[in-house]
C-alpha atoms as an extended CHARMM CRD file, in Angstrom:
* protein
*
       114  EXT
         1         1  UNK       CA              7.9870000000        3.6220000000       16.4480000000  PROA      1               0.0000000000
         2         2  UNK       CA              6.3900000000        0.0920000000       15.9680000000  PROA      2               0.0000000000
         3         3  UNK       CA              3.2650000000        1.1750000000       18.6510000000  PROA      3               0.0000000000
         4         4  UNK       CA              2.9410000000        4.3390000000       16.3380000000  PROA      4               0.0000000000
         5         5  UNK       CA              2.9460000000        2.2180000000       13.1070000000  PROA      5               0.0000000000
         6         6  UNK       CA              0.2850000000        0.2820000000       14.1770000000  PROA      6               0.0000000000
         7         7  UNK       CA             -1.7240000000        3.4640000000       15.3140000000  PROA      7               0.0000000000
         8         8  UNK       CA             -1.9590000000        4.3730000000       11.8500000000  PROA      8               0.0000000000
         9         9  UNK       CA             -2.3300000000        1.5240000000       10.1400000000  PROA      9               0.0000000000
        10        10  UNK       CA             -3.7370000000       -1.1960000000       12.4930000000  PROA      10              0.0000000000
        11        11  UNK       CA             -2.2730000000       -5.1130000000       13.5130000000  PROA      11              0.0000000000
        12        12  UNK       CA             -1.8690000000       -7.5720000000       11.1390000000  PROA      12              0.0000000000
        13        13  UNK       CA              0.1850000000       -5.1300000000        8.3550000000  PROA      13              0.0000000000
        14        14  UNK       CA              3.3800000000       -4.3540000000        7.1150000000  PROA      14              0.0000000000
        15        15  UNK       CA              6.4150000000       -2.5290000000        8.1350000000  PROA      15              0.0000000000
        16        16  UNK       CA              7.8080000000       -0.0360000000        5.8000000000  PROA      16              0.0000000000
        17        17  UNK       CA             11.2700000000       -2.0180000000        5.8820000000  PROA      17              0.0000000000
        18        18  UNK       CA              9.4210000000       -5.1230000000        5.5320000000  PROA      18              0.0000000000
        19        19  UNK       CA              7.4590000000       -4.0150000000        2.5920000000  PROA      19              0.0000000000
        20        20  UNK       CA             10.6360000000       -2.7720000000        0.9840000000  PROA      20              0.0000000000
        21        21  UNK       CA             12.2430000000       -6.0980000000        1.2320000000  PROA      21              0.0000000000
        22        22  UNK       CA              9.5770000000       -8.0320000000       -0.2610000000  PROA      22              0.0000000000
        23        23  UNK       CA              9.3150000000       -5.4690000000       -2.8700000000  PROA      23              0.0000000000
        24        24  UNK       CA             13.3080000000       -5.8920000000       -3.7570000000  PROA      24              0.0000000000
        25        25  UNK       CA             12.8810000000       -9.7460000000       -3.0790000000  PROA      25              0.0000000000
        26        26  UNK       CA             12.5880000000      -12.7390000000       -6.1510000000  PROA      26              0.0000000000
        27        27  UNK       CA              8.9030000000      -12.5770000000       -6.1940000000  PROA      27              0.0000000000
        28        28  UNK       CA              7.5490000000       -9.1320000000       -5.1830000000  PROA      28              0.0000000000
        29        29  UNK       CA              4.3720000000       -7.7250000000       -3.8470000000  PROA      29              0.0000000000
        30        30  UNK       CA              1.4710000000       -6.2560000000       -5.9710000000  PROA      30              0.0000000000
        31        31  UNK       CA              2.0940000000       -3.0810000000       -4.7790000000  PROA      31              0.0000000000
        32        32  UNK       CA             -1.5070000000       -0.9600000000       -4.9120000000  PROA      32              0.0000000000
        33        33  UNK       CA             -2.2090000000        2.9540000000       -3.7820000000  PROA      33              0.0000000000
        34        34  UNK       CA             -5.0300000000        3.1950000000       -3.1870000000  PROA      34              0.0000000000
        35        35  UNK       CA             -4.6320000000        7.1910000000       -2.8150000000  PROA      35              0.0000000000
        36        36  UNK       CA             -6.2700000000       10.2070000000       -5.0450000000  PROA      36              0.0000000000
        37        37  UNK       CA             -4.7440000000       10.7830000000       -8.6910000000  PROA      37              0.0000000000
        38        38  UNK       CA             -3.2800000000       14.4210000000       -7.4290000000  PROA      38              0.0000000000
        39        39  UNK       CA             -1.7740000000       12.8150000000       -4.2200000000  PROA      39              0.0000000000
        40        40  UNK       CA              0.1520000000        9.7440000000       -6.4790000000  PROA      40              0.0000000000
        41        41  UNK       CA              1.1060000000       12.5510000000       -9.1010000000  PROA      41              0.0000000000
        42        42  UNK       CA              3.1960000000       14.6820000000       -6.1320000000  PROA      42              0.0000000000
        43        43  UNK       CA              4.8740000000       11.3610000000       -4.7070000000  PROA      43              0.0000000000
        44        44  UNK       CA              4.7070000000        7.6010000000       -4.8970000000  PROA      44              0.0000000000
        45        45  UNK       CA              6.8290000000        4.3820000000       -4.5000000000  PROA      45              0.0000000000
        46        46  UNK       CA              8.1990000000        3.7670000000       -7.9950000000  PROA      46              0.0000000000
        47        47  UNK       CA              6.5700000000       -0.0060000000       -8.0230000000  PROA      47              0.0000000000
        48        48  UNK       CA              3.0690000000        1.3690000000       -7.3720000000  PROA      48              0.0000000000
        49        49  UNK       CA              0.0360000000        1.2350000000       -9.2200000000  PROA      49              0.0000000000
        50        50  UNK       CA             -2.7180000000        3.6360000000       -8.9330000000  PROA      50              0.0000000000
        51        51  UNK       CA             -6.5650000000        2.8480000000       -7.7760000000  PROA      51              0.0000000000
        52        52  UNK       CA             -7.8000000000        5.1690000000       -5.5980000000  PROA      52              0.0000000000
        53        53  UNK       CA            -10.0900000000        3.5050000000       -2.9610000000  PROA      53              0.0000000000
        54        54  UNK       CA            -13.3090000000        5.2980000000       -4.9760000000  PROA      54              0.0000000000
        55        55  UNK       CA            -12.4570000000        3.0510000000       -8.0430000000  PROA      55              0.0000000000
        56        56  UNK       CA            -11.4430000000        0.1720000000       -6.3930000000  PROA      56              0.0000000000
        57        57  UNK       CA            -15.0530000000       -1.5750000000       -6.2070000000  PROA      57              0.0000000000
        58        58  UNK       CA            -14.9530000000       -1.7610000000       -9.7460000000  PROA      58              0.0000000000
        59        59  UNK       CA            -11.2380000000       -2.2460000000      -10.6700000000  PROA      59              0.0000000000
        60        60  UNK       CA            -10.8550000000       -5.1650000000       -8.8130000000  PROA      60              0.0000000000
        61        61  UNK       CA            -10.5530000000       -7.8050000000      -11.6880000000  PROA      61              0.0000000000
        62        62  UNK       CA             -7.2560000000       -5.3720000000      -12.5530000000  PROA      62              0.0000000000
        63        63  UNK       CA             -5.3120000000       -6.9930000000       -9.3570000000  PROA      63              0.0000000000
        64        64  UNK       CA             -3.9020000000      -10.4530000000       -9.6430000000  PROA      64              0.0000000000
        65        65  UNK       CA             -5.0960000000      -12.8840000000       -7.3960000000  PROA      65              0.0000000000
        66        66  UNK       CA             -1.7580000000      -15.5270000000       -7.4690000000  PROA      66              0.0000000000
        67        67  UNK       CA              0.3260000000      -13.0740000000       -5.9480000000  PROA      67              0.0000000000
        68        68  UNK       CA              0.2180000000      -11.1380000000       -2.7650000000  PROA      68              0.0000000000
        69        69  UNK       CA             -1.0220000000       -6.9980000000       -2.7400000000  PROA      69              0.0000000000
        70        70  UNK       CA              0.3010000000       -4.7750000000       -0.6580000000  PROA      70              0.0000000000
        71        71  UNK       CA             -2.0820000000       -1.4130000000       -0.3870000000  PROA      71              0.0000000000
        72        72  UNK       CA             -0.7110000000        1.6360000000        0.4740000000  PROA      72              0.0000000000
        73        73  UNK       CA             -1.9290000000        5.1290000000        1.1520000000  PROA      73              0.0000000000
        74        74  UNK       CA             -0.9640000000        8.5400000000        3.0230000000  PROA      74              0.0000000000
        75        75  UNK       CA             -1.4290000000        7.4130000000        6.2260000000  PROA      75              0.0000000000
        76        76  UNK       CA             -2.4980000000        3.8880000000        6.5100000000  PROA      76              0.0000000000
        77        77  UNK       CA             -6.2450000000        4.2390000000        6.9200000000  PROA      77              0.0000000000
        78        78  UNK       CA             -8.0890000000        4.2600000000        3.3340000000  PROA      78              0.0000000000
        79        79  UNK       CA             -5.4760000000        1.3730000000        2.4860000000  PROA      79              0.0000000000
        80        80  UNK       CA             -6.4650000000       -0.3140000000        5.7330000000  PROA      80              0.0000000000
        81        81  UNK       CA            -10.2480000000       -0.1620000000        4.2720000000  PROA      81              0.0000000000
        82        82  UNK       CA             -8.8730000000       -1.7400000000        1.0840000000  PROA      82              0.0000000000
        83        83  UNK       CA             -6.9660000000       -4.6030000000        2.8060000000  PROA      83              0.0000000000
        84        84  UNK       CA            -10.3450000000       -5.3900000000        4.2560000000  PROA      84              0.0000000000
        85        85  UNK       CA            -12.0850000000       -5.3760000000        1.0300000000  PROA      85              0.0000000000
        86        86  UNK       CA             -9.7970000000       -7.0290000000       -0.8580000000  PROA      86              0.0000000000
        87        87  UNK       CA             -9.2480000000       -9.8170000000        2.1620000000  PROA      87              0.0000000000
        88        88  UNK       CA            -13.3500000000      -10.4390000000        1.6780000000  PROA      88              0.0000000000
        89        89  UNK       CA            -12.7830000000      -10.5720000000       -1.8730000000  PROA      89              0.0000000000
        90        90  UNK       CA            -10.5060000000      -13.5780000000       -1.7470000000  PROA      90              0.0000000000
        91        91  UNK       CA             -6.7560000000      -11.7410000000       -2.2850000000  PROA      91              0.0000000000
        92        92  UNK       CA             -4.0050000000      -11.9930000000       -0.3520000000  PROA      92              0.0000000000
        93        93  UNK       CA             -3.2990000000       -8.2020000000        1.1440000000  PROA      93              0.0000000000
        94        94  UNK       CA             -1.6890000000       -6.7420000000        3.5590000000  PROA      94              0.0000000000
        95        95  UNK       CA             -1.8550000000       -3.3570000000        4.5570000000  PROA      95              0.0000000000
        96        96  UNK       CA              1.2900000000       -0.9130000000        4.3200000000  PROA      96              0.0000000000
        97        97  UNK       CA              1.1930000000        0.3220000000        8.6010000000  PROA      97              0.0000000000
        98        98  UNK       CA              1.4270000000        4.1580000000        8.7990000000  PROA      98              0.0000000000
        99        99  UNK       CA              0.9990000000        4.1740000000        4.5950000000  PROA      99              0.0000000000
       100       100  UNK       CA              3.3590000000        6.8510000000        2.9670000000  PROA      100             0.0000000000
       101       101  UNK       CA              4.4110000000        8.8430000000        6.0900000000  PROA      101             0.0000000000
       102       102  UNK       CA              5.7330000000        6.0070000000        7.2750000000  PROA      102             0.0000000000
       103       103  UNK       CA              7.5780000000        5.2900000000        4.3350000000  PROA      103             0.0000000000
       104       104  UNK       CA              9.6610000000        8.5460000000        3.6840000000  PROA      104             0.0000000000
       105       105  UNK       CA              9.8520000000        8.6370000000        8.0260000000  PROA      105             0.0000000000
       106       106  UNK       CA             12.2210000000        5.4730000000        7.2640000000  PROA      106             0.0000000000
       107       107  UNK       CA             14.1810000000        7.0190000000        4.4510000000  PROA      107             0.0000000000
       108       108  UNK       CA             12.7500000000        5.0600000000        1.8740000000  PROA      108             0.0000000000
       109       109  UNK       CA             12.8440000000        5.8900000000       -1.9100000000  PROA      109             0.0000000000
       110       110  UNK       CA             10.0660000000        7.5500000000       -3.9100000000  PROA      110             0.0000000000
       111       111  UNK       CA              9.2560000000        9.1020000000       -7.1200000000  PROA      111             0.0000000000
       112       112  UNK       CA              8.2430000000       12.3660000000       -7.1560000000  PROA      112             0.0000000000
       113       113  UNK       CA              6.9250000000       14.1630000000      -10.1320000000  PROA      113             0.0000000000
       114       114  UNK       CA              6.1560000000       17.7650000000      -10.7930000000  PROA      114             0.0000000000
């Protein structure tokens, strides 16, 4: 499972059960998808805010930069791009490995809207 987490969503990111205990912890995670309006609408981790990678050039002074992001998308590779432009842009970031498939695969809770 770990060997196909980092297939999708590279070295040097986060584990679903990871993210979700930093997310539950004293002093949680920016948490930022990074997916398409119509993709956040049909599911999304509660916590999340919404900048699809498109926007995210220009939306940047919307993040905070005293506390660590954590970018998520379906699959781990347009939130892999963001960790890297984000990282160049000063933030902390990691990247959420294997992005929202990942997530529900380990039984994790989202919010799903009709």
């Amino acid at each position: 499972m770990q060997a196909f987490l980092r297939m999708l969503g590279g070295a040097g990111g986060i584990t679903p059960a990871e993210a979700n205990a930093k997310l539950n912890s004293d002093n949680p995670p920016f948490l930022l998808d990074v997916r398409e309006q119509s993709e956040f609408r049909m599911m999304h981790i509660t916590q999340a805010k919404l900048i699809p990678l498109s926007e995210l050039g220009r939306r940047m002074g919307e993040l905070p930069k005293d506390r660590e992001i954590v970018c998520v998308c379906q699959s781990g590779s347009r939130s892999g791009a963001a960790t890297r432009q984000l990282s160049q842009a000063g933030y902390t970031v990691l990247n959420l490995n294997g992005g929202m498939m990942a997530w529900q695969m380990a039984g994790l809770p989202v919010k799903r809207t009709k």
